[in-house]
PAMIKOL-192330 format. One record per residue (C-alpha): x negated, y, z negated; residue in one letter. Coordinates in steps of 0.5 Angstrom, whole numbers, plus 500, padded with zeros to 3 digits. Layout:
N
XYZa...
end
This chain:
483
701639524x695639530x690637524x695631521x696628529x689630530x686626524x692621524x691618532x683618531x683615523x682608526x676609531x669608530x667611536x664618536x666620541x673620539x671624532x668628535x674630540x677631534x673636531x674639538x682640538x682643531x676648532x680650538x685654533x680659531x678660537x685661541x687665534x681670535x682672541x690671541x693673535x693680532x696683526x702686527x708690522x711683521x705677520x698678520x696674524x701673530x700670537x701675541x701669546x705663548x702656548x704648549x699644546x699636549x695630546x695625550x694618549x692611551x697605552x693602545x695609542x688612541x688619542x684620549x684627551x688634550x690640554x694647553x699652558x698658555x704663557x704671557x698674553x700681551x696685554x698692553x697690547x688691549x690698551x695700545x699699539x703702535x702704528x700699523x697694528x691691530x689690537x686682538x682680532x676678537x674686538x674688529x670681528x665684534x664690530x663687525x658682527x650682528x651681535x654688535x648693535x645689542x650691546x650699543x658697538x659700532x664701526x671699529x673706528x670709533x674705539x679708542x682702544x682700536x686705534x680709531x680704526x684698522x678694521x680688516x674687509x674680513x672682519x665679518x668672516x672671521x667674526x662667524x668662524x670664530x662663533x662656530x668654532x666656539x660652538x664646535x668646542x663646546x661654549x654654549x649660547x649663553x657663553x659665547x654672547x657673554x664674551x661678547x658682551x664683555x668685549x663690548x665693555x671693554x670698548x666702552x671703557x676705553x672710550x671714557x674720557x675725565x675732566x675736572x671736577x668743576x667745584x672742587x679746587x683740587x684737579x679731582x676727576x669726573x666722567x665726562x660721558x654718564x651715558x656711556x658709563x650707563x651702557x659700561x654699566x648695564x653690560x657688566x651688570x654693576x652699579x653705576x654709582x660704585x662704578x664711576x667711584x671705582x673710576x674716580x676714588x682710591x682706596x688709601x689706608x689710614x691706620x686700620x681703615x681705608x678712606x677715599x682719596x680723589x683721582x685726578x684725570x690722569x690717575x683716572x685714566x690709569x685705572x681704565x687702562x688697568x681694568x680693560x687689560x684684566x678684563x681682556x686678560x681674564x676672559x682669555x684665561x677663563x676662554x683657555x680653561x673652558x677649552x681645556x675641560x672640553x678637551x679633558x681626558x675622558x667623561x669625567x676627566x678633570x682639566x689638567x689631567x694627563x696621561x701615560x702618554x703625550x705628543x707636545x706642541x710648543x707654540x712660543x712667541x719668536x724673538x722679538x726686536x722692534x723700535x720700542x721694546x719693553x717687559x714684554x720683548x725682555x720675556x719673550x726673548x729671554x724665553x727663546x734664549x732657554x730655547x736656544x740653550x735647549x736646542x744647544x744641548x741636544x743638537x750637540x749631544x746627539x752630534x757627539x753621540x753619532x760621532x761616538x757610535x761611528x768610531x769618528x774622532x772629533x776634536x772638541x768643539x768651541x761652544x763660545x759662540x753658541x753658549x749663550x749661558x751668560x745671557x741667562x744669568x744676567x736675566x734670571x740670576x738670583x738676585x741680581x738678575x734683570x728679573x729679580x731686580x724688577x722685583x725687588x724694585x716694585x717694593x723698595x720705598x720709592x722705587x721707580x723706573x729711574x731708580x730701576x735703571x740706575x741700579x740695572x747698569x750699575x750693576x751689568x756694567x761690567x758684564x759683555x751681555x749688557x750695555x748702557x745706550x748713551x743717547x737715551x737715559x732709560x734704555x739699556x741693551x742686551x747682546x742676545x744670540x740673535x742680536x743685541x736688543x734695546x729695552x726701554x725701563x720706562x713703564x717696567x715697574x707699572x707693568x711687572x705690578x700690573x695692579x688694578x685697583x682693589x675695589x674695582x675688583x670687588x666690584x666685579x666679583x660682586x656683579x649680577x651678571x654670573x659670567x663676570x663673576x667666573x670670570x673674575x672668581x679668581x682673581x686674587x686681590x693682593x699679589x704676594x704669596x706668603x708676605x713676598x711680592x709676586x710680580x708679573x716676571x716672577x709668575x712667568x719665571x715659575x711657568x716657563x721653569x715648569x715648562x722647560x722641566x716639562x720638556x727635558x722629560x720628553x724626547x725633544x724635536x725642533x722646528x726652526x721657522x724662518x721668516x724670510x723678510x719683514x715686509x710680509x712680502x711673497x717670494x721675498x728673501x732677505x738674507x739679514x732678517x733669516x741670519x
end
C-alpha cells in the first residue's frame, strides 16, 4: 500500500525532490522493520511497535512530505523473550555485520540479550539493506555507525554479570568482568568509575541530600536491564524522529508539520493472547478494542444509512454481541479502570503487584468482563470481543514505572560522545507532570486518545488481515485462529 501511494502521488512530477522523497518513504521500512520488529511464535517478522504513517499533500494533490506516530515499542522484549523468538533484528544484523569486530561483537550466541543464539542465515543481508536504507533516508555516516555502536553496548551490558563484594559482610554487588565494563565504557564514551557506581550504588535521599546505599546482585541486575530496555528505546525514538525531519514538508518544514491534506496508514499491533501475557498484551488488545468499536460504528452507520437512502426498512439490530463498550470501561474508566489502578498503585506507600491484584478482582468481580483465574493467584482474565485473555499482574508495577536510575541518566547525558547525548537529551528524570505520577499506560492512553481524535476527523477505511493459522505454515487454513 505504502509503495503504491508513494509511486502513485509522485508519478507525475518531474522534480527531483520529489522522487527522491519517494524513495525516502519507502526506505523507511526497512529501517523502522530492523530496528522494530522481531520474530515471533506466530510471524517472522512481527511489529513489536505500533505505527500510523501520514502522507501529506498539497492542495494540487502532489505528495509534499510524511510523518509517523509510533505507539508502545515492547521493550522487555530487548532484555528478554520467551523461547522460539528473536529479540529486534538490528542486534543479529549487528553480529552479523562488518561493523561487528570494531566495536568487540561476535556471533549472536554469545549474548545473553540474544537468547545465546537465533541467528537467522540472512542476518548478514539483511544488516546491508538495512544500512542502505538508512543511507536512502538521510543518516549520514556518522549516524549510522553511531547506532551501531550503541546497539553493541547494549550486548555488552547485557552480558554483565555481579557477584559479591568479598570484603564486605553485606550481599553488596560488584563487576565481575572489569573488561568488558571497559569496552561498555569506551562505547558510550563515559567513565568507567561513575559507570560501574551507576551499576552497583543507588541514590537514596536522606533529608536534603542523597547518600549511596550499596546494590546487591539482584538489584544490579535490575538496573542493567533498565538501562538496555531505555538505551534500545531511546535510540529508536531518536531512529523515528531522524525519520521524521527527512520526510518533513518542504525545505524548511519542521517535524510534525502537517498539511491540508493526508492519506493515513494505521500499522497497529494485532491482538495478541499468548501462554504469558503481561502490561504489554493488556495495551496492545485494549488498543484493538477501540478499533473495534471504531470499525463498529462506521460499519453500522454506513449499513443504516444505505438502508436509509434505499427506502429498505430494517428493523433495529442487536448490537449486544458486537458492542464491546463494557470492556472499555473496565480498562480505561476513571478511576477505577484497569489503567487508572496501575497507576494509582505505583505510588500508594507499599504498593505491589500483589496489592495491585487484590484490589483488580475486588474491584471487577462483579463485572461479566473481568474474571478471577482460580489456579494462579496473580492472573486475571479479561473477556475480550476476540476471546478472553489471561494477564499475569506479576511484574505490572515494574513495567508501568519503567524507571532507571537518575544518575545512570546523568551519566549519559553527560557522555563525550554527541550521538549519546542526543540520544538521551530528552529524557527527563523524574516521570510526573505537575506533581502527578505519569506511568507508562497513562502516556499511552494520551497517544492513542489523540490518535483515535485523529482518525474520527478523517474518512476512515478498514482492512481486516487475516491470519490463517499459527504455525506460520503456507496453504494452511485453521478455522479456530481466522473466527
Amino acid at each position: 500500500i505504502l509503495q503504491f501511494l508513494a509511486h502513485a502521488a509522485t508519478a507525475s512530477s518531474s522534480s527531483s525532490s520529489i522522487a527522491g522523497l519517494e524513495g525516502r518513504i519507502i526506505a523507511s521500512t526497512p529501517v523502522l522493520e530492523a530496528f522494530g520488529n522481531a520474530r515471533t511464535l506466530i510471524n517472522d517478522n512481527s511489529s513489536r511497535y505500533g505505527k500510523f504513517l501520514m502522507l501529506q499533500f498539497d492542495h494540487s494533490g502532489k505528495i509534499e512530505g510524511a510523518s509517523m506516530s509510533t505507539y508502545l515499542l515492547e521493550k522487555s522484549r530487548v532484555a528478554s523473550q520467551i523461547e522460539g523468538e528473536r529479540n529486534y533484528h538490528s542486534f543479529y544484523q549487528l553480529c552479523a555485520s562488518p561493523l561487528a569486530a570494531g566495536y568487540g561483537i561476535v556471533a549472536s550466541d554469545a549474548y545473553t540479550l540474544l537468547g545465546k543464539g537465533n541467528a537467522m542465515p540472512t542476518d548478514s543481508a539483511m544488516f546491508l539493506e538495512t544500512d542502505a536504507a538508512l543511507e536512502a533516508v538521510g543518516f549520514t555516516v556518522g549516524e549510522r555507525k553511531a547506532s551501531w555502536k550503541l546497539l553493541a553496548a547494549a550486548l555488552l551490558l547485557g552480558n554483565l554479570t555481579f557477584g559479591p563484594e568479598i570484603h564486605s559482610g553485606d550481599e553488596e554487588s560488584v563487576v565481575v568482568q572489569p573488561d568488558v565494563l571497559s569496552q561498555i565504557s569506551k562505547l558510550l564514551q563515559v567513565d568507567e568509575a561513575e559507570l560501574t557506581f551507576s551499576l552497583t550504588k543507588r541514590k537514596i535521599r536522606a533529608g536534603r541530600e542523597f547518600i549511596a546505599s550499596p546494590c546487591n546482585i539482584e538489584q544490579s541486575g535490575y538496573v542493567v536491564e533498565g538501562v538496555v530496555k531505555a538505551l534500545y528505546s531511546k535510540l529508536f525514538d531518536w531512529a523515528v524522529g531522524r525519520v521524521n525531519a527527512s520526510l518533513s514538508v518542504g525545505k524548511e518544514g519542521k517535524e510534525g508539520t502537517r498539511s491540508a491534506f493526508f492519506i493515513g496508514i494505521l500499522d497497529i499491533f494485532g491482538f495478541e493472547h499468548f501462554e504469558f501475557n503481561s502490561l504489554e498484551q493488556l495495551c496492545i488488545n485494549f488498543t484493538n478494542e477501540k478499533l473495534q468499536n471504531r470499525f463498529n460504528e462506521s460499519v453500522f452507520a454506513s449499513a443504516a444509512e444505505e438502508n436509509a437512502t434505499e427506502g429498505v426498512q430494517v428493523d433495529d439490530a442487536d448490537m449486544g454481541d458486537f458492542d464491546n463498550q463494557e470492556v472499555l470501561v473496565l480498562v480505561e474508566g476513571y478511576p477505577t479502570g484497569l489503567f487508572a489502578m496501575i497507576n494509582e498503585e505505583c505510588v500508594v506507600p507499599q504498593g505491589s503487584d500483589a496489592t495491585l491484584h487484590e484490589k483488580m478482582v475486588k474491584q471487577h468481580m462483579s463485572s461479566r468482563r473481568f474474571k478471577k483465574v482460580i489456579k494462579q493467584k496473580d492472573r486475571f482474565a479479561v473477556v475480550h470481543y476476540a476471546g478472553t485473555v489471561a494477564y499475569s499482574s506479576s511484574g505490572m508495577l515494574g513495567k508501568n514505572k519503567d524507571t532507571v536510575p537518575e544518575d545512570m541518566l546523568v551519566l549519559m547525558q553527560s557522555s563525550e560522545d554527541g550521538f549519546v547525548r542526543t540520544v538521551f537529551a530528552s529524557t527527563v528524570v523524574a516521570a510526573k507532570r505537575g506533581g502527578k505520577f505519569q506511568g507508562m499506560v497513562a502516556k499511552f492512553g494520551k497517544q492513542l486518545t489523540e490518535l483515535m481524535h485523529l482518525l474520527d476527523s478523517s474518512d476512515m477505511h478498514f482492512i481486516r488481515c487475516v491470519k490463517p493459522n499459527t504455525t506460520k505454515a503456507a496453504g494452511a487454513w485453521d478455522t479456530d485462529t481466522v473466527m
